[in-house]
N, C-alpha and C positions, 0 to 999 in steps of 0.2 A: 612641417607646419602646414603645406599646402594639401597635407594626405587629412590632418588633423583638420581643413575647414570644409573639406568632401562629406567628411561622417559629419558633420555639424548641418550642413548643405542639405544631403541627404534626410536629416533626422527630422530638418523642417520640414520640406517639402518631398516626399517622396517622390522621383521622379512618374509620371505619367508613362502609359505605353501611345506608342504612337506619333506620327511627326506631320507636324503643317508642310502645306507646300511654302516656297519661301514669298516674297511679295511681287505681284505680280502689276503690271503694267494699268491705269486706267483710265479710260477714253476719258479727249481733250472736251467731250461734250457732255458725260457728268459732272466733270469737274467744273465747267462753266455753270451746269445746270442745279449743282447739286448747295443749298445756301444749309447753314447749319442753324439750328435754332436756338436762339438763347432768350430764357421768358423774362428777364432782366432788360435783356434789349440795351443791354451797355457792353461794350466788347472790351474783351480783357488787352494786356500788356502787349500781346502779339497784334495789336492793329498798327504800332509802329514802328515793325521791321518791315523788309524789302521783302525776304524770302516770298516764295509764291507758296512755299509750302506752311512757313508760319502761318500768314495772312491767310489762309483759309481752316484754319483752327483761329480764328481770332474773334473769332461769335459763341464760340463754344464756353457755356457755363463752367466748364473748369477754370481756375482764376492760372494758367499759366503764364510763367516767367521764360524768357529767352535765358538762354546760355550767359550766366556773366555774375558780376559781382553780387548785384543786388538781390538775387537768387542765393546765391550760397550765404551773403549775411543772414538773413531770414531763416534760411534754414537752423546757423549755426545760433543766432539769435532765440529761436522760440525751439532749437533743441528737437527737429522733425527728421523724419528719414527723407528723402527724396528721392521722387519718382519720377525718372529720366525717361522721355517714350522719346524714340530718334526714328523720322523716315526720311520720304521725300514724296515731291509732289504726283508725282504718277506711280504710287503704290497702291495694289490693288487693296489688299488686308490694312494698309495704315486708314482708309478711307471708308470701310468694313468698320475697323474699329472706331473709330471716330461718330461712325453714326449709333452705333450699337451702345457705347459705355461712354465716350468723354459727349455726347450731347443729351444726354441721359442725367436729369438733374440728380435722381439720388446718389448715383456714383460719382456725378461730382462736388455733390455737400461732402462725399465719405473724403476724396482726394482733398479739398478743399480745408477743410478742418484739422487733418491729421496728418499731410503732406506740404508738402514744400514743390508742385510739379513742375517740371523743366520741359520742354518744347525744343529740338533741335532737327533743323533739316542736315541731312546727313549729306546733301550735295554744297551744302554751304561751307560745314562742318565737318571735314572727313577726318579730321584729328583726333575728336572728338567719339565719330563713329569706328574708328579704329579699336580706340583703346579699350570703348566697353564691347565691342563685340569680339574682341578678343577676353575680355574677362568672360565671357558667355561660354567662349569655346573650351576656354578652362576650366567649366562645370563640366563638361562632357556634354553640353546640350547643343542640337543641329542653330544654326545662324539662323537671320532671315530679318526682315522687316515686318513689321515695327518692331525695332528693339525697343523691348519693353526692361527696364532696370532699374532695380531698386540701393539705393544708394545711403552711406551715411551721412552726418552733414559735411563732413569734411570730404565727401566723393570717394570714398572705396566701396566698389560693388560688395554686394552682401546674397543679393538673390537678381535672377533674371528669366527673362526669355521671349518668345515673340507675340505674336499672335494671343488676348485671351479672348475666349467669347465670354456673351455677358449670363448664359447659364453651362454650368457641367457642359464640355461637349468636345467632341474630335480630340478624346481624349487629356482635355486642360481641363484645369477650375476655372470656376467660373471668377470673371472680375472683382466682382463685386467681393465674394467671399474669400479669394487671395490677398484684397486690400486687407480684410479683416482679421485675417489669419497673420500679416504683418504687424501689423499695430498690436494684435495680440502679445509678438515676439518681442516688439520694439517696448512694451509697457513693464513684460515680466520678463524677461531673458534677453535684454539688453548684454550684457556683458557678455554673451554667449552667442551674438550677433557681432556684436563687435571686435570679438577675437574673431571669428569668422571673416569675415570682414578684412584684419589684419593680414591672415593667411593670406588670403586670393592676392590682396594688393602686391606681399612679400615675392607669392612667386611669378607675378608679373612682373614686376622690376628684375627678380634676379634672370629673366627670360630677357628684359630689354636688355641688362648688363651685358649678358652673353654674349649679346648677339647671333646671326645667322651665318654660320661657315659650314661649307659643302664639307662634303667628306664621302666616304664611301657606305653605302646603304649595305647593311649586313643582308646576308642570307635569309636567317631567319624572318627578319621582317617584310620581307620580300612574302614567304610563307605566310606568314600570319595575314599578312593585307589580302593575298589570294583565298585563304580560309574562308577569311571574314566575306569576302562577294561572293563567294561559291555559295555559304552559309546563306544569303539574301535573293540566290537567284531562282526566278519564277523558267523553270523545264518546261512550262504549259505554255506560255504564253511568251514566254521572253522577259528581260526585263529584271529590275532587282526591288526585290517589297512588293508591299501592296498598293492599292490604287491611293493618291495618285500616283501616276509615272513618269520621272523624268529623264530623258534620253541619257543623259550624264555621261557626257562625252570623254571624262578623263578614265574614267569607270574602263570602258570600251577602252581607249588608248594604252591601257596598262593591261589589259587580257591580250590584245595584239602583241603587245611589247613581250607579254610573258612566253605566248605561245612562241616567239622569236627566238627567245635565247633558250625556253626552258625546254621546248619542243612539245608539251603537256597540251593532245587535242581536247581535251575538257575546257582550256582558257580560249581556244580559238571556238571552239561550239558555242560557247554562250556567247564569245560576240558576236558572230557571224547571224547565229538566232537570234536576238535581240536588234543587231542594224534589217534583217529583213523584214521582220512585225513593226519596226517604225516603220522603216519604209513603205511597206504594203498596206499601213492603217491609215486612218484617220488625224492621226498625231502627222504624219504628213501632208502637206497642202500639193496632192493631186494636180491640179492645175496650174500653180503658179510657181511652184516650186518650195522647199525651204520648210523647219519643220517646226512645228509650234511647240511652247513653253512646256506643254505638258498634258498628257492623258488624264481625264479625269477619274475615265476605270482601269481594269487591269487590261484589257485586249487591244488596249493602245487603239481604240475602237473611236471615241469622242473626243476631243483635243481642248484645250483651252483658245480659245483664238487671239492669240499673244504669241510673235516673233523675238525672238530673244539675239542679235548680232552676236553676243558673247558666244552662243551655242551658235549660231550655224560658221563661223570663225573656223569654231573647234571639230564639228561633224563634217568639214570640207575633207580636212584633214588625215581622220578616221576612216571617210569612206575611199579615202585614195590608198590607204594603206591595207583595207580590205581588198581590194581589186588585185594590188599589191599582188599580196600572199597567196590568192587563191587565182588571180586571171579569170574571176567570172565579171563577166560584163554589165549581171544586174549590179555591182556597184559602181562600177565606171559609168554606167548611164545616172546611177543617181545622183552620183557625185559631180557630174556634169549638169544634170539641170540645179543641180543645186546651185552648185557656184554661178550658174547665168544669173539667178535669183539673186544672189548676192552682191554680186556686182550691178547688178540692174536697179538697186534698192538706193 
């Protein structure tokens, strides 16, 4: 069933080439600064939650509904898809998009008229952000914020993803025309959205059934996962893909780990290459230590200026394990002022 709503998944929307960076952090002084426009000048339903992330979508012409009952009658009521966008408040892209498409009156007559839109901060809601960004990764498509998802009325994902801009670009559709392209599906191939739809729910549940029990990781997949990052990695410059670039600390932790057991100096070169062009770029903070969210180009040359805890957590660790293996000291020095950074934050 869940192979049968892939090709259906597929047949709507061909997958795009290309992947967004995920959501990135945004300063406590746009967010102060930044008011959203609404020519109405009546603030919709999100003016009386607490979230900080609702309440600043709560000027926004889109007519959205919080998470909860009265959203799903409506929907189930006037027979609409629903269009779940979930972030949080210091997302850089949810705030991107907010300015771009949801304060944008014509996108939101299209949402407004033909949708049933839901509004979920995903720090409030993590239950919530679980279950559809796990239906996301079920598409085969990368995560991120804003999860953007499109729903039936009774809540089984049908289509998703993050980030749209509001023309063709960084290889998405554009918003405005994906709304369209929905309504399209949802007015004439209903029932072909709806078994889709079915699928994805079916083999999410029989995956919560399951459950998660360890076991032992076969060989081959072992193989195929090294495949796949050998197949991604930048010999030029370091790094895996193309710009942007992000350090991907688990990436690095498992070429270590391979080079360990498997002795294969191809998975130790490309980490060893890849921790010294962070380290010696710009994606490095030089002075203060600790390394930012991500390269905006390939040469790990300009950085995003966004510290991510999660990552330098994980890069204390890697570079210890570099040093490790090899007893060169440019990683024990990095790894030392790193961790000062960390601890001193």
């Amino acid at each position: 069933m869940f192979h049968f709503f892939l090709f259906h998944f597929e047949f709507f929307f061909p997958t795009p080439p290309g992947t967004l960076p995920p959501c990135l952090s945004f300063s406590v002084k746009t967010q102060l600064t930044h008011l959203p426009k609404n020519i109405h000048g009546m603030p919709n339903r999100l003016i009386s939650e607490k979230s900080p992330y609702l309440l600043q979508h709560a000027h926004n012409p889109v007519d959205w509904y919080p998470w909860g009952d009265e959203a799903f009658q409506k929907a189930q009521a006037d027979n609409k898809p629903i269009f779940l966008s979930i972030g949080y408040s210091t997302c850089h892209w949810c705030h991107i998009m907010e300015r771009e498409s949801f304060e944008d009156q014509a996108t939101a007559e299209i949402l407004n008229v033909h949708f049933v839109a839901i509004k979920v901060d995903r720090e409030e809601r993590p239950d919530v952000d679980r279950i559809y960004m796990n239906a996301l990764h079920a598409t085969g498509q990368h995560g991120g914020w804003p999860l953007s998802m499109f729903l039936t009325p009774d809540l089984k994902p049908f289509y998703g993803g993050t980030y749209f801009p509001p023309a063709d670009g960084y290889g998405r559709i554009a918003f405005p025309a994906l709304l369209k392209r929905i309504i399209e599906l949802w007015t004439s191939e209903r029932s072909r959205v709806l078994e889709s739809a079915e699928g994805l729910t079916m083999f999410l549940e029989d995956i919560a059934a399951r459950g998660y029990h360890s076991s032992e990781i076969k060989t081959d997949v072992i193989s195929r996962c090294f495949e796949q990052i050998r197949s991604s990695y930048d010999s030029t410059y370091g790094g895996f893909g193309s710009a942007p670039k992000f350090p991907r600390p688990v990436v690095l932790d498992f070429l270590l780990r391979h080079y360990y057991v498997t002795g294969d100096a191809t998975s130790l070169e490309m980490a060893l290459h890849t921790m010294c062009a962070m380290a010696r770029g710009g994606m490095y903070d030089q002075l203060g230590g600790g390394f930012h969210r991500y390269s905006v180009d390939r040469r790990w040359f300009v950085p995003h200026f966004e510290k991510m805890l999660c990552d330098q957590a994980q890069l204390v660790n890697v570079y210890l394990d570099a040093y490790v293996i090899t007893r060169d000291d440019f990683f024990q020095r990095t790894r030392v002022k790193h961790s000062t950074m960390l601890f001193a934050t």
